[in-house]
C-alpha positions as CSV (number, residue, x, y, z in Angstrom):
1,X,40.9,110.4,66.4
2,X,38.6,113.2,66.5
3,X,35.2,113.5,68.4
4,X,32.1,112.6,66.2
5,X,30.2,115.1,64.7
6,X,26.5,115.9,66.8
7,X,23.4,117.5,65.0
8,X,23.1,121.3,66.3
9,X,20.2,123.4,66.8
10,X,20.9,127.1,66.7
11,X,18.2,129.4,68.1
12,X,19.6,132.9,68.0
13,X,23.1,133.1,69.9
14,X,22.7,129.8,71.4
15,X,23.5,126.5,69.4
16,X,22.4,123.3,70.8
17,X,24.2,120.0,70.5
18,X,21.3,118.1,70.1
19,X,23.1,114.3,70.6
20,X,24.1,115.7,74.2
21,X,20.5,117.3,75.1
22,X,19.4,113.9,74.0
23,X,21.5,111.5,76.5
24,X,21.5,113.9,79.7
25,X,18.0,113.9,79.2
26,X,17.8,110.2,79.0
27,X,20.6,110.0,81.9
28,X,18.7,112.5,84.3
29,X,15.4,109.8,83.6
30,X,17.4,106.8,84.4
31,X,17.5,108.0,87.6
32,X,15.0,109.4,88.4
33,X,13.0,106.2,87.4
34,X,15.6,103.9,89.0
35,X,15.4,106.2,92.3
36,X,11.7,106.5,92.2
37,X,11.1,103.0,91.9
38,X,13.6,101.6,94.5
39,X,11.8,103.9,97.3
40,X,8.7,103.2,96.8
41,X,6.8,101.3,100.0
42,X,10.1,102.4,101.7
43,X,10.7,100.2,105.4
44,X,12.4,100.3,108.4
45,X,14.4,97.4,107.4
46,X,15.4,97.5,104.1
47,X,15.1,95.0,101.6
48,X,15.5,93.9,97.5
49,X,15.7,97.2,95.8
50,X,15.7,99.6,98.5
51,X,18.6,97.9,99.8
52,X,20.1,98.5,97.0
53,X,19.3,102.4,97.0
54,X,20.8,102.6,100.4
55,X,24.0,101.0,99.6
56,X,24.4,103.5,96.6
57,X,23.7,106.2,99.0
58,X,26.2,105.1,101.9
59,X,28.9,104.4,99.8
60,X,29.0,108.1,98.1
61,X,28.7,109.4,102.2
62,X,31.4,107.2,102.7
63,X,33.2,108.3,99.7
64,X,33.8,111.8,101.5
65,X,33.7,111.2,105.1
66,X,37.2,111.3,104.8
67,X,37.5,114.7,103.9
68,X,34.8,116.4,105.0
69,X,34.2,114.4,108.6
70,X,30.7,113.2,109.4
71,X,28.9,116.1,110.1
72,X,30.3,118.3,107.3
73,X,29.7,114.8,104.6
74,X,25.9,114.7,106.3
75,X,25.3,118.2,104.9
76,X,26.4,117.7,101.2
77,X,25.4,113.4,100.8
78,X,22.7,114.4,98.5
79,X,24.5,116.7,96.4
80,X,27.4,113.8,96.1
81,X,25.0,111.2,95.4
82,X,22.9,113.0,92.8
83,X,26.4,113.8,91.3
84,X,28.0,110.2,91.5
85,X,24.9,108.8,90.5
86,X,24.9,110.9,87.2
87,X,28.6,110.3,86.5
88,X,28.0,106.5,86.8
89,X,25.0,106.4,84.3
90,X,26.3,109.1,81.9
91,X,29.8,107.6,81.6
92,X,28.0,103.9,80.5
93,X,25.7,105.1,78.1
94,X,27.9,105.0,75.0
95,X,29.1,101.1,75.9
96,X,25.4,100.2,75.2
97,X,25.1,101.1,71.1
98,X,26.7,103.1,69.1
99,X,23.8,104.9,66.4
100,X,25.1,107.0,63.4
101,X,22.8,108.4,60.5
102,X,24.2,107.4,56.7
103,X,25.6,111.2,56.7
104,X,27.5,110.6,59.3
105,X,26.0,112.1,62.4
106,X,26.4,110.4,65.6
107,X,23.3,110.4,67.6
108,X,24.0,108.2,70.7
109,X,26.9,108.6,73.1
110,X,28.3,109.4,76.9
111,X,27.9,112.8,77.6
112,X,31.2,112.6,79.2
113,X,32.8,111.5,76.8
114,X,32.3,115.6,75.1
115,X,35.2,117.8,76.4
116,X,33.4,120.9,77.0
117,X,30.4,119.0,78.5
118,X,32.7,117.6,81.0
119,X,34.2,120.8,81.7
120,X,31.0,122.5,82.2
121,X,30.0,120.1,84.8
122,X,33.7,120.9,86.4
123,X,32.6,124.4,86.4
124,X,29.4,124.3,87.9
125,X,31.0,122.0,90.7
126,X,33.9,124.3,91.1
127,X,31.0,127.3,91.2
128,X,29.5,125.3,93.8
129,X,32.2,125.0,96.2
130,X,33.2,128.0,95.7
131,X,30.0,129.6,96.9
132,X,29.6,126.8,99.7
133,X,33.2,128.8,101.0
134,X,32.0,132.2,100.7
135,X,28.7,130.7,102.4
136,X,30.0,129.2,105.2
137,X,33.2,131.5,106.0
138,X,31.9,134.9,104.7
139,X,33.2,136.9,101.6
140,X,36.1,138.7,104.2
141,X,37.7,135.1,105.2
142,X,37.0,133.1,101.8
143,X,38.7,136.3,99.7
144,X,41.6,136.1,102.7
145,X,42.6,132.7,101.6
146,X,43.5,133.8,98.0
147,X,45.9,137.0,99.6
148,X,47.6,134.9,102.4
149,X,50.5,135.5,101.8
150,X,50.4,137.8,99.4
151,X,53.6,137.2,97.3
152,X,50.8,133.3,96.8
153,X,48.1,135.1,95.2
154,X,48.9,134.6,92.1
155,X,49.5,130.6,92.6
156,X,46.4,130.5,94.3
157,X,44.2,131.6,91.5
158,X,46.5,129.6,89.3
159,X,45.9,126.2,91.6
160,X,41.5,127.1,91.2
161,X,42.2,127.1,87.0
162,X,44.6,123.7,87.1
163,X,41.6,122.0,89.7
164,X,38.9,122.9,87.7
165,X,40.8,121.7,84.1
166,X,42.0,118.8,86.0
167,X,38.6,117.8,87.0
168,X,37.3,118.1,83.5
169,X,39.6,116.7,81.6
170,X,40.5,113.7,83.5
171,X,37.1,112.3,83.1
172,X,36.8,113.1,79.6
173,X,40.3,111.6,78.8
174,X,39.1,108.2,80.3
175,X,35.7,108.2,79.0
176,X,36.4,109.8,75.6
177,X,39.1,106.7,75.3
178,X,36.8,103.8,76.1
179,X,34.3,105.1,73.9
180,X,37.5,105.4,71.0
181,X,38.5,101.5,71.4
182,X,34.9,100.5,71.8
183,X,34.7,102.2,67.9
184,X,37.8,100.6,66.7
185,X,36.5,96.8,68.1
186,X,33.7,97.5,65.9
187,X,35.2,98.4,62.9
188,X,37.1,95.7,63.3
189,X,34.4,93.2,63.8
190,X,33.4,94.3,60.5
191,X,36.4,94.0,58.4
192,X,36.1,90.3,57.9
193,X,34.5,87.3,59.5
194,X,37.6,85.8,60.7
195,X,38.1,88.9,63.0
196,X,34.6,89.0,64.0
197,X,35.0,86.3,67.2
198,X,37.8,88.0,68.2
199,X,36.8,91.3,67.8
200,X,33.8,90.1,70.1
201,X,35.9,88.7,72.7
202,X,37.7,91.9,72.7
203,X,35.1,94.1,72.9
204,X,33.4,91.9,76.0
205,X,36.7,92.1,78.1
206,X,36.8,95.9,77.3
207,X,33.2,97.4,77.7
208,X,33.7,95.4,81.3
209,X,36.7,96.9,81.8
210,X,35.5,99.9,80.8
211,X,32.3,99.8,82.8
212,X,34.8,99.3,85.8
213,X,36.7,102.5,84.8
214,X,33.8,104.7,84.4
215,X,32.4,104.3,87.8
216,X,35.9,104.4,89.3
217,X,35.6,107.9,87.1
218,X,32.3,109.1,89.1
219,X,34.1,108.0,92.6
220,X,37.5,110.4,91.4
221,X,34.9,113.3,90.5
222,X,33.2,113.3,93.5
223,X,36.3,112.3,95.6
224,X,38.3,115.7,94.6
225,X,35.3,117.6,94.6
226,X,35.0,116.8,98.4
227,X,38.2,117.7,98.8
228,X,38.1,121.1,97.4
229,X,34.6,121.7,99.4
230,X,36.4,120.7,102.8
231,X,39.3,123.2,101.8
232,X,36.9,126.0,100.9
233,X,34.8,126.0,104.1
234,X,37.5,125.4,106.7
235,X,39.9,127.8,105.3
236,X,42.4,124.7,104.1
237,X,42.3,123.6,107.6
């Protein structure tokens, strides 16, 4: 099954898939409304909603403690929550509706679930640690790593490609496939009204399935991406 077809914008060079500006817009206010509203009257002992933000917020530092250690995981918890956080709202989005004009354009559904959007966000993460290693080591050391040995160099510049594909694509597999199912339940709901209860049923027992796999998703992201940081600025230490 092939990806739906998004309304584009083209201004000049650049063309705009207008369905994705649309849901990382709404994605990136989700949380900033969610976030801005749980820390509000903030206290010392946290209760109700704030408890709720702080629980968020420890879990993604305890996501990569294990890699990174506590002080290195204390430098980069904001980046790791701002980027679990996203994954976890923008992987749901298209289990809520599904919106289509009568030509055929689809107008609402996970920004993950687009291959090149998910590889974008596998590049800038993969820019990001990458600059993190020349950061913290110095351009002599990070550049070191690729040409030690020698005879590696090519395998190491090979193993950055396959991480940064991996990244990307694994997310988009699993999101792109919920979202595929999710679209044949419905079709399926509509084919007669014999197979709408248990098209229903179906679709229940999958979007909470797939609710469970698209956070597990965020955790993988952020989980490997931890891992590459801790290799960039300790010199695979």
């Amino acid at each position: 099954m092939e990806e739906s077809i998004n309304p584009t914008l083209t201004l000049g060079p650049v063309t705009f898939d207008l369905t994705m500006v649309l849901v990382s817009v709404i994605t990136i206010s989700v949380i900033f409304i969610l976030v801005f509203w749980a820390s509000r009257k903030m206290q010392l002992k946290p209760t109700g909603k704030q408890n709720v933000l702080e629980y968020v917020y420890e879990m993604t530092v305890n996501f990569t403690k294990g890699n990174l250690g506590n002080e290195e995981s204390k430098r980069y918890n904001l980046f790791f929550f701002i980027a679990f956080t996203f994954l976890v709202v923008a992987n749901n989005l298209g289990l809520m509706t599904k919106i289509e004009t009568s030509d055929g354009l689809n107008l609402w559904t996970s920004p993950t679930a687009n291959m090149a959007y998910d590889l974008g966000l596998a590049t800038v993460a993969t820019v990001f640690v990458h600059i993190e290693g020349i950061r913290r080591r110095g351009f002599g050391a990070y550049l070191k790593a690729f040409v030690t040995p020698l005879a590696m160099t090519p395998m190491n510049i090979l193993e950055e490609v396959t991480n940064l594909a991996s990244l990307g694509l694994r997310l988009y597999g699993n999101i792109f496939a919920g979202e595929v199912l999710v679209g044949l339940l419905l079709k399926l709901a509509h084919s007669s009204a014999f197979a709408l209860p248990i098209a229903f049923g179906l679709n229940v027992l999958w979007t909470g399935f797939s609710v469970f796999i698209s956070c597990l998703q965020g955790y993988v992201f952020v989980m490997l991406v931890s891992m590459y940081l801790n290799k960039k600025i300790s010199g695979g230490h």
